[in-house]
Each structure stands twice: as structure tokens, then as C-alpha cells.
C-alpha positions, 0 to 999 in steps of 0.5 A, a space after each residue: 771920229 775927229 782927225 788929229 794934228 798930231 799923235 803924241 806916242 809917248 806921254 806921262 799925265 798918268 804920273 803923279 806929277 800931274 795929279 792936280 792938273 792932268 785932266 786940264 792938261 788933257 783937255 788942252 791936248 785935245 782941244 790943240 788937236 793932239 791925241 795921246 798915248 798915256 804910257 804906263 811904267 808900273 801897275 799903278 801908272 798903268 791902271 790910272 793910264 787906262 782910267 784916264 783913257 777911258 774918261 775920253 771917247 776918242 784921243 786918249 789911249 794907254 800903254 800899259 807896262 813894267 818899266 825896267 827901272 822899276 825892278 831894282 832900287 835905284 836912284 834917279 837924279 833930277 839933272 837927268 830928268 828934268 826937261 822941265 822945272 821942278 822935276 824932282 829926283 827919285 828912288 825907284 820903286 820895286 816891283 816885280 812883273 804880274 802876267 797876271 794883274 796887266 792883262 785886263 789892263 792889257 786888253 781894254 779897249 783903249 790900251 794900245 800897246 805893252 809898255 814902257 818895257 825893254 832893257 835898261 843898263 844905264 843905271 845899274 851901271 851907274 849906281 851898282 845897286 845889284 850884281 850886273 848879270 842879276 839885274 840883267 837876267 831879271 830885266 831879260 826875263 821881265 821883258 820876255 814876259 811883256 813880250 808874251 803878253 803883247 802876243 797874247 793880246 795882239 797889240 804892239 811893244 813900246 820899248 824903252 832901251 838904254 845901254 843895251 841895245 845888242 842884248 834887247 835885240 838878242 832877247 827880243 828876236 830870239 823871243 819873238 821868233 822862237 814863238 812865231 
């Protein structure tokens, strides 16, 4: 086993974005020395996280998981995104969590944790597209979900909040502590 200079916890080459190139730009990773966390943010971003994962003996792992923009139509301005050129703007696309069609993925071998999961209130906020307290009971009950999950399988959350920090403490450690 090689040692890496550095962990990149948080990538998205499993993203369409990179579906010309993202072999090459794991190869360049790897040869950089840097390993990678391949993180999931629906089923299929998740699923291609895993298969890419497994094309590589050791620096390439996934997170897998239901981000919680995904959970309402909503749209996602460039502005917002676009650390790099040419990133465009989105909708979101709608899905609802299946326990049952992440845990394979959740426990293969190379996904080493659950998520891109947690609370997001930024853009509901922003953009309306439901009733404030629809939106967060989905995305409350959406992590809660993810939350057993990752209990189930033994392997840790990676989180993403974003405007509501108190409630995904509330959520989080009432849930976590209710089944220790």
C-alpha cells in the first residue's frame, strides 16, 4: 500500500461534468499522489462513485448518498457554482431517499462513508419552490434515514448543511443518541 500526500475528502469526478475525462483526471490524481473521496449526491452519482472506485486497487473510494437539494425542484445558479469556467446552472433533479437501493452501495467495500447528506435551507429560502416546513421535515426525515444507514453499516456521515445549522444539530444528535 502507497502512502498518499495528500486526501481529497471531497471530490465529484462521478459527475457528468467529468464524463469525457474523469478517468484521466483520476489518473493524474493518483500519479500527483492524492487520494480521493468520490462523493455521491443521488443514486446515480453515487453508483458511478462506487464503479469508479472499484476500477482502482487503492486511492479512489466513494461516499454514497442523497444530497438535500435533491429533494425539491430548485434551481441552481452558475454564479453560485462556478469555481471553475463553464459550470453551468441547473434545476435540480427530484428524488426521493430508497434505504433500500443505497445500502449495497453503502456497503461495498470502497464506499467509506454516507453522504453527501444533512440539511439545506439556502435554497428553499432562496427560490420558494415549497412551503418552508414541507421542505424541512422531507430533508429532516431524508437525513434521519441516512443517519441509520450509516449505523447500520458502520461507517461515518458526510455532511453538508447550509442555513441550518441549529436544526441538523437537533436532528442529528436527537437521532443519534435516541439509538445508542
Amino acid at each position: 500500500m502507497s502512502i498518499p500526500k495528500l486526501i481529497d475528502i471531497h471530490s465529484h469526478v462521478n459527475f457528468n461534468a467529468f464524463k469525457n475525462d474523469g478517468h484521466e483526471v483520476l489518473k493524474r490524481t493518483l500519479d500527483a499522489g492524492v487520494w480521493t473521496i468520490l462523493v455521491g449526491s443521488q443514486i446515480d452519482t453515487s453508483r458511478r462513485a462506487v464503479e469508479y472506485a472499484e476500477k482502482y486497487p487503492e486511492g479512489i473510494y466513494a461516499a454514497v448518498g442523497l444530497h438535500p437539494i435533491h429533494l425539491s425542484d430548485m434551481y441552481v445558479d452558475a454564479k453560485e457554482i462556478s469555481a471553475a469556467e463553464g459550470v453551468p446552472s441547473f434545476h435540480t433533479r427530484v428524488e426521493r431517499f430508497s434505504y433500500d437501493a443505497y445500502k449495497p452501495l453503502a456497503m461495498h467495500p470502497k464506499t467509506v462513508a454516507i453522504g453527501e447528506c444533512g440539511l439545506d435551507y439556502y435554497r428553499v429560502m432562496e427560490h420558494g419552490t415549497w412551503n418552508m416546513e414541507q421542505i424541512k421535515n422531507l430533508q429532516a426525515d431524508t437525513f434521519r434515514q441516512q443517519i441509520a444507514l450509516a449505523r447500520e453499516v458502520k461507517k461515518p456521515l458526510m455532511i453538508h448543511c447550509r442555513n441550518a445549522y441549529e436544526d441538523l444539530l437537533h436532528y442529528g444528535s436527537y437521532y443519534v443518541c435516541a439509538r445508542l
